[in-house]
N, C-alpha and C positions, 0 to 999 in steps of 0.2 A: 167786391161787393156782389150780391145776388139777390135776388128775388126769383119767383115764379118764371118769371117771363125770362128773363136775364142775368146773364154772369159777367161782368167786368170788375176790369184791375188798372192801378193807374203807377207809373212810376217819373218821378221827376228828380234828376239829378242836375248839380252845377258843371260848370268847365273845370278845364286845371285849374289846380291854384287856390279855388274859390271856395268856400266854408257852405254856402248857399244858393240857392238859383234863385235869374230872374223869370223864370219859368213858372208856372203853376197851371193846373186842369181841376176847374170847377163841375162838381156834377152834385142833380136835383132831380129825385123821381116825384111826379106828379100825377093823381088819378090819369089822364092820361099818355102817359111816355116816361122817357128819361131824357133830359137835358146835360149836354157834353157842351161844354168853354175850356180851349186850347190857351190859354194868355202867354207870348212869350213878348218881355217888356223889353224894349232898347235898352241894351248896355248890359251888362253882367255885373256882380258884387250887391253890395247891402243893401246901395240905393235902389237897384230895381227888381230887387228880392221884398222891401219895403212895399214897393208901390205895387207888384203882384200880390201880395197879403191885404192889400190896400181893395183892390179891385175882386178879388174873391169874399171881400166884408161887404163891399158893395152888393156884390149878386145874390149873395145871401140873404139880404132884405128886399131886392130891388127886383128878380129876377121874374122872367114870364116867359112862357112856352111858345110865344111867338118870336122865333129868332128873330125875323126880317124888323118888328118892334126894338127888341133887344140892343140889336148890334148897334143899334141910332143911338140909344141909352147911354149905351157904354159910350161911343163916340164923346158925347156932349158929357160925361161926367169925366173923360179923360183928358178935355182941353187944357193947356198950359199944363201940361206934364209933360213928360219926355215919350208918351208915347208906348203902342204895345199893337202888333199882331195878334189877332186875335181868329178861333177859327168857330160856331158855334153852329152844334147841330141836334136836334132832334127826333127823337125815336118816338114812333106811334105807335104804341104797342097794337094796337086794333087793326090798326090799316098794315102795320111792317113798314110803314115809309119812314125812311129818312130824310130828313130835311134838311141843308147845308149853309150856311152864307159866311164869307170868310173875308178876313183884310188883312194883306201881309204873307207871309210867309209860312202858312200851316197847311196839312196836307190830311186829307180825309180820303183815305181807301178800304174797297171790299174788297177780299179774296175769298176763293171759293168757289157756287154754282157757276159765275159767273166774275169774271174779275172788273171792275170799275173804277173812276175815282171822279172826285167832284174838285172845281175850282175854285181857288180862294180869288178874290181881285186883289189888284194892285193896289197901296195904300197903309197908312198909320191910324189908328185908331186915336182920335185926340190930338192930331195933325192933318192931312188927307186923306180922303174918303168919298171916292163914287160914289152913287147911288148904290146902294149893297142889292143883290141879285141873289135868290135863294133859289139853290136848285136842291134835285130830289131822284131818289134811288130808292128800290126795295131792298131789304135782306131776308133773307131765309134762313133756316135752321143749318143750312149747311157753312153758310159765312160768318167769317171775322170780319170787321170791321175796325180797323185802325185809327187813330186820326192822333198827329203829332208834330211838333214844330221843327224849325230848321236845324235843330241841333243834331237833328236825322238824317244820314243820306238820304235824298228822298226820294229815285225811283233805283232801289233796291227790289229785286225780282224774285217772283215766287221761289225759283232754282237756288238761291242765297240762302233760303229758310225752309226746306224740305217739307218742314212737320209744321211750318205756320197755320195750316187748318186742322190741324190735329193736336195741339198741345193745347194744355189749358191756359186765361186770360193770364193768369200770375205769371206763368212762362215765358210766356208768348211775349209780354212787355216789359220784362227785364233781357231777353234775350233779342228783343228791339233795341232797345239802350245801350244794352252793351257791346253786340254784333254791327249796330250799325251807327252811335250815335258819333258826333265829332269832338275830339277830345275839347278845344279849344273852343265851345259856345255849351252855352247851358240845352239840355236835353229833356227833352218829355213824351208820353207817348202814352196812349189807354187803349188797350184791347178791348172789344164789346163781342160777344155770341149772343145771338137768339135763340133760347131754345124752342 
């Protein structure tokens, strides 16, 4: 997907075995930004392939560019389900900040000017759940921005992906998946560029 502002791609695959994931990556541009949600639900197969399709119907009527709002949302609409990691962040198109707040097991990194990464807390989304904490980073025209859940090695190093700032977002995020994902857990991952 693109606009003016921005180029992203997103790919979600299941583990062995499995026909489907319980993975899924919801995104929403809004006058101002773009909204990124990592969902990777407890369990693998139909049931938490269901319940990811489940929660992407949700944010699609529900959803608001205040993550630190959001991820409460979600919390309290996930209770007595089995649960889901979730990672949710925002782009300012105006300011270049990204916004982060995460629960569970999802990873949000820049490569690039400058290499980064923001931290998800400990917790289930619709089980426990700290106070969620939203931190914040720039991007520049020269970064990727990553962000993908456990089915990812997750600190796989610039030297593993030579061209990671140089390829395009479609590349870049099936050669995430497939270079680094774990066969045995469902996988997802969305490249974002600024131009």
């Amino acid at each position: 997907m693109t606009n003016s502002k921005i180029e992203y791609y997103s790919v979600v695959r299941p583990c062995f075995g499995q026909r489907v994931s319980g993975d899924a990556i919801f995104t929403k541009e809004t006058e101002r930004g773009l909204l990124i949600v990592v969902i990777d639900v407890l369990g693998h197969g139909e049931e938490a392939h269901e319940l990811a399709a489940q929660i992407t119907d949700y944010l699609e009527t529900n959803y608001v560019d205040d993550i630190d709002k959001l991820i409460r949302l979600m919390h309290i609409y996930l209770k007595e389900s089995r649960g889901a990691a979730a990672g949710l962040c925002f782009l300012n198109f105006e300011t270049r900040k990204v916004s982060y707040v995460g629960a569970g097991n999802t990873v949000i990194r820049k490569f690039g000017s400058a290499d980064a990464s923001l931290m998800s807390q400990e917790g289930t989304l619709g089980l426990v759940v700290r106070n969620p904490i939203v931190s914040n980073m720039s991007i520049s025209t020269e970064d990727v921005l990553l962000l993908y859940t456990d089915g990812i090695t997750s600190h796989f190093r610039k030297e593993d992906y030579p061209r990671l700032v140089n390829d395009d977002v479609r590349k870049i995020s099936n050669n995430i998946v497939r270079n680094f994902g774990k066969e045995y857990d469902d996988a997802s991952c969305i490249a974002l560029r600024y131009r």
